[in-house]
N, C-alpha and C positions, 0 to 999 in steps of 0.2 A: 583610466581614461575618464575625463568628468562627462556626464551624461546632464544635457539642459533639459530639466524638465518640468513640468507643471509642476506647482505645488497647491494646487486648488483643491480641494476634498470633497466640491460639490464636483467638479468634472469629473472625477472616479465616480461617484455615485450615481452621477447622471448617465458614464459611459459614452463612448464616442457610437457615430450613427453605422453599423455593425452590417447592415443588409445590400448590399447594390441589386441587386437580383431576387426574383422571390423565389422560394424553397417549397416542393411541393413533397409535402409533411402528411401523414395519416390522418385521421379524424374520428372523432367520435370512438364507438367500442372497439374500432381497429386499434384507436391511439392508446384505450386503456389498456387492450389488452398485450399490447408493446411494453408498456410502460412497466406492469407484474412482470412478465418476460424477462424485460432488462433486473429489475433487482431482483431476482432469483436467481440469474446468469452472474450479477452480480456477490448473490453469497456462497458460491461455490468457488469464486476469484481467491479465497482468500482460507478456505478450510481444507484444501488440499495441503497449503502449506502450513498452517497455525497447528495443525493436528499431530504434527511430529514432535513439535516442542512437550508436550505430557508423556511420552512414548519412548523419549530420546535416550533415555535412561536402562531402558528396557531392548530398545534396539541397539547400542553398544554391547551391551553385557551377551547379547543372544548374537552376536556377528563377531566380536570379539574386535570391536572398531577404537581405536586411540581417541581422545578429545578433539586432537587433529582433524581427524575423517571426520567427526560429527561435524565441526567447524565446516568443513566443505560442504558437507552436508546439508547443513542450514543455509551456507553462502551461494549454494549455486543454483536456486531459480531464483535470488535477486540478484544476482549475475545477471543470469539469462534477459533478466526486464532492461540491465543496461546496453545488454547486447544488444537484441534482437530489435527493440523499442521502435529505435530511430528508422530500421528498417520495415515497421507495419506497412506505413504511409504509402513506400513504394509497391506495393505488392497491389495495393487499388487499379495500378495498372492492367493488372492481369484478370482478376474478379470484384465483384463487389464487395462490400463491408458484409452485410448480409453474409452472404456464401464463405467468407475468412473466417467471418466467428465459429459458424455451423462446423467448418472444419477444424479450428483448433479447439471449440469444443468436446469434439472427436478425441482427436491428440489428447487434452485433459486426462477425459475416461481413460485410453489404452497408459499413459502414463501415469497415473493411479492405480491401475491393476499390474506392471510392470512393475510399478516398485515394491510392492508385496511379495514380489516371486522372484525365481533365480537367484536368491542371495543378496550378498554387496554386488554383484554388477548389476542383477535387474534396480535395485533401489538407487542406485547413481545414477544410471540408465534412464533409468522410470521419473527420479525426480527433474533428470534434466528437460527430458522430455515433457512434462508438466509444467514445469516456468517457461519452457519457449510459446507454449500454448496460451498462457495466462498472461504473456507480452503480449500476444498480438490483442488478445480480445482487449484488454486494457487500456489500449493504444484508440483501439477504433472504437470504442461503446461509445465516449463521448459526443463522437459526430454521430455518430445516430442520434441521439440525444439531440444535440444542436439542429438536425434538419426536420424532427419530427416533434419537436418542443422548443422553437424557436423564440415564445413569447415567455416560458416560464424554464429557459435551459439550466436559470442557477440554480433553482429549485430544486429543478429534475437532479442536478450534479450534487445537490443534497442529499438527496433520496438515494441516488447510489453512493454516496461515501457512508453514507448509514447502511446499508445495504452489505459494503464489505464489512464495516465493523462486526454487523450482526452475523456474517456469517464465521468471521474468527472466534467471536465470543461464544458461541454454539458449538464449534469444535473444537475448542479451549476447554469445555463444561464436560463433552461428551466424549470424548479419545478412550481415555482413562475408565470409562464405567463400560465402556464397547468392549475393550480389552481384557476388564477382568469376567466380562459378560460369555465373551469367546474364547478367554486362553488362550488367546497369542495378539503381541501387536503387530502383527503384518494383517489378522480378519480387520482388526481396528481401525488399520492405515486403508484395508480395502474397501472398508465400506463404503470410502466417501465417491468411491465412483459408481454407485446407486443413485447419490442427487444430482451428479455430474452428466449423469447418461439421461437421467431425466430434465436437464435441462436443455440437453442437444436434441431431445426432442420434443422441449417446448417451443424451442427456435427454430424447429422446422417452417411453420408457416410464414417468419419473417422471409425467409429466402424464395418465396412463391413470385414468381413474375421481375425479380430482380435479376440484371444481366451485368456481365463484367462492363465497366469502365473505367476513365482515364480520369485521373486524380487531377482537378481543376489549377491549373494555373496558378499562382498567388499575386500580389501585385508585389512590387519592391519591398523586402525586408532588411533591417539594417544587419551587421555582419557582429552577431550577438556575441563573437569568440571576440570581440574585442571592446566589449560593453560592463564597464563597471556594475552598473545595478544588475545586467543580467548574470552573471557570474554571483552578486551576490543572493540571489532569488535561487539559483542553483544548488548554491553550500548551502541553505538552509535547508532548501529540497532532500541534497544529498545527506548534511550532518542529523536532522529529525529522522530520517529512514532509515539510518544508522544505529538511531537509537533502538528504532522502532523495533525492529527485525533481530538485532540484538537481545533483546527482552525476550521478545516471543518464542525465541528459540534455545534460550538458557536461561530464563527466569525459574522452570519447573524443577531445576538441575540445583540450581544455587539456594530452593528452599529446601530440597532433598538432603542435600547436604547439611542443612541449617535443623532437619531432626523430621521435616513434615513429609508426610506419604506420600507416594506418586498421588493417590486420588486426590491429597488436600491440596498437593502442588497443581492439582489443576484445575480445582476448584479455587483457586484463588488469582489463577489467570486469568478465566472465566470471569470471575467477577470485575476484573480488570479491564477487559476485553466488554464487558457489559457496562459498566461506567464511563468508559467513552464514549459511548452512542449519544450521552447530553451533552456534550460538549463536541460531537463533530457536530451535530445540527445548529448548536447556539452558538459555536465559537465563530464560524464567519459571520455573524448577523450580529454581535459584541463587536468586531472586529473593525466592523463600516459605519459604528455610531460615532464615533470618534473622529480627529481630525484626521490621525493615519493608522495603522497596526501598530505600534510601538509599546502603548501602554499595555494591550493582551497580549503581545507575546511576550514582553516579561513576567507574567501573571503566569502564563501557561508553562512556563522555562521556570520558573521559579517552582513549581508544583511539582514537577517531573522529576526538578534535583529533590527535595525533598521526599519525594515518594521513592524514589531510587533508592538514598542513603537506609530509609527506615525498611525496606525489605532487605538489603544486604546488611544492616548492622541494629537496625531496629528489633524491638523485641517481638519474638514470633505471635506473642499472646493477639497483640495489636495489626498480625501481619494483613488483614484483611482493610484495615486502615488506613496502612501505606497503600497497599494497592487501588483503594479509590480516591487517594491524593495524587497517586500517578496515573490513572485512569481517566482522572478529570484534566491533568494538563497533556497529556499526551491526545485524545480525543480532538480535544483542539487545537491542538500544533498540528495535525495532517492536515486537519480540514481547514485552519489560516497559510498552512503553505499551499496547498492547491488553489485556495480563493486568491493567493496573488501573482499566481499565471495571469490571470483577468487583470486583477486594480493595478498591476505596473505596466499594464499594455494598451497604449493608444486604440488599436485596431485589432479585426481579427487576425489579420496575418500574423503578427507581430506576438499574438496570444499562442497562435500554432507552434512558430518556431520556438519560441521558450520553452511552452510543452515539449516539446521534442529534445531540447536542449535539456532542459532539465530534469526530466524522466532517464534518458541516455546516462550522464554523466550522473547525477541525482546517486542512480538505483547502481551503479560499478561503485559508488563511495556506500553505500548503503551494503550492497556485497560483501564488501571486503571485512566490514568490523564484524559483524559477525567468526568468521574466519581466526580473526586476531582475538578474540577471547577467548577460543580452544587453546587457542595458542600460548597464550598467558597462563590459562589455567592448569593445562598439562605441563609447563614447564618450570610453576613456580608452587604447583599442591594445593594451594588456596586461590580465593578471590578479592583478596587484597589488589593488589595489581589491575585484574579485570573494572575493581570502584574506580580506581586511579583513572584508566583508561576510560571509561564512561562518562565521568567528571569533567575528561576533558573534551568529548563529545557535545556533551552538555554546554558550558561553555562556549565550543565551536558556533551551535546552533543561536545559541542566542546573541553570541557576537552578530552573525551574518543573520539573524532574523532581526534585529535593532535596525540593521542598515535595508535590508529590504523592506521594513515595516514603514519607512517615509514615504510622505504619500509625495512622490515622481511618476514618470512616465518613462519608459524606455524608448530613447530618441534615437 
């Protein structure tokens, strides 16, 4: 369907007038001490699951799991984000943001410590239960962010995409040294509900004085399942996540195999994982100099096929080089797909529902690849196949990031 829209690049920059109502937001050392709150809440979003990718190796062999079940394994709390997602929003009905986080960061901890225990059913169990948690808080931080950072909310949404990074890359660094530290990787996988419990009770005092209410009305939104550009903001959503999530959770496997240790394999995710954090923060601010996204995200798609080919076929000597060629464009492929929720959206409404639209659908295509490289891998003994299938991932993303990177408006 053709979608009429601006092609002004000062209008995106300038943003449409965003407030009808005013927002009554925190202040002063309340608002700072929100603000640590969120990106601490925030690096725990992401080292529940990054931590099993070093481990994964170790948890087969000790459960006696197929490639298969790992696949599952990795695929099901970005499942769960496509699941669950679309369903946060509603749940405002019933309590506040506030009181939903405090409680799925509850759920988090008990799902960290569940999966350590009982076997294969607590750990499927325990992971499930961990992604449906890490949807909802995902889902709502942003509006908190939005009603209590209202004059500096892209920033703040800076702060937390660096925020998740830094917490994958810290348990990308540390799984593997926890592990051989403890002698088993279920202490490994349990420890991270140490930061996790300490976060739910740093977020205690946000929930003081906050009472359930009813999720604000929107004004008219267009009917985005039938929206060319919003469909393509999606696939790029869902193909980069794809990638994403893919890596993180058989990157550590495929240098295993390639001759390098669990520790080195995860010391080179880690460093992976640490190399993005310059390019989540600089890639949407590269992004908006320009007339539209176009010219970064082939920059950034272009780094990522390359970083990709030289750790699966690249020489291991150099393997830490690939990884911060893929470090660098993949950094900023999340953080230019999240900044174009905003620059393809006239209004706030219209910014919500994409979020929602694209998060949902996004994070099930995100789910799934992962799944499909177990699949390839156990079925064909190498990772030939698996490049193949990446490559065309790859591809995917920068098709439907090209088409989303023009500077339009979702009409």
């Amino acid at each position: 369907m053709p979608d009429n829209s601006s092609e002004a690049n000062t209008v995106i920059n300038k943003g449409p007038a965003q407030k009808s109502e005013p927002e009554r937001g925190k202040k002063g050392l309340a608002q700072v001490l929100l603000l640590i709150t969120i990106v601490y809440v925030a690096m725990n979003l992401r080292a529940g699951l990054i931590s099993v990718g070093p481990v994964i190796d170790s948890i087969g062999s000790s459960l006696g799991l197929s490639a298969t079940a790992l696949g599952v394994l990795i695929t099901l709390p970005v499942l769960c984000f496509g699941v669950f997602a679309p369903f946060a929003p509603r749940m405002l009905k019933l309590q506040s943001a506030e009181r939903l986080i405090l409680f799925s960061l509850i759920l988090l901890t008990g799902g960290v410590v569940l999966r350590s225990n009982l076997g294969s059913p607590g750990l499927f169990v325990g992971t499930f239960l961990l992604g449906l948690a890490i949807s909802v808080v995902m889902v709502l931080l942003p509006g908190i962010i939005k009603r209590h950072f209202p004059v500096n909310a892209g920033l703040m949404m800076g702060l937390y995409s660096t925020a998740l990074a830094a917490g994958a890359a810290t348990a990308a660094g540390v799984t593997v040294p926890m592990e051989q530290w403890l002698g088993d990787w279920r202490l490994a996988l349990g420890f991270w509900a140490v930061p996790a419990v300490l976060a739910a009770l740093a977020w205690v005092p946000q929930v003081r004085g906050e009472s359930a209410f009813s999720a604000r009305q929107s004004t008219a939104v267009p009917r985005l399942r039938s929206n060319w550009l919003a469909w393509q903001v999606t696939l790029f959503m869902g193909t980069q996540g794809a990638i994403a999530y893919s890596i993180f959770g058989w990157l550590p496997l495929i240098l295993i195999d390639r001759g390098l240790s669990s520790l080195d394999a995860g010391f080179v995710l880690a460093t992976l994982m640490s190399i993005q954090l310059s390019t989540s923060i600089t890639g949407p601010w590269i992004a908006t100099r320009g007339r539209d996204q176009r010219p970064t995200i082939f920059v950034l798609m272009t780094l990522v096929a390359v970083g990709f080919l030289g750790l699966i076929y690249g020489a291991t000597s150099a393997v830490y080089i690939w990884a911060g060629i893929f470090g660098l464009g993949f950094g900023g492929m999340f953080a230019v797909a999240m900044a174009l929720l905003v620059l393809r959206s006239p209004n706030p409404q219209v910014a919500a529902a994409i979020s929602g639209m694209s998060q949902g659908i996004g994070y099930v295509i995100a789910a799934v690849a992962p799944l499909i490289v177990g699949i390839l891998h156990e079925y064909t003994g190498d990772w030939n196949a698996v490049a193949v299938f990446m490559m065309l991932l790859i591809a995917g993303a920068l098709w439907s990031g090209l088409l989303a990177g023009r500077a339009r408006f979702i009409e």
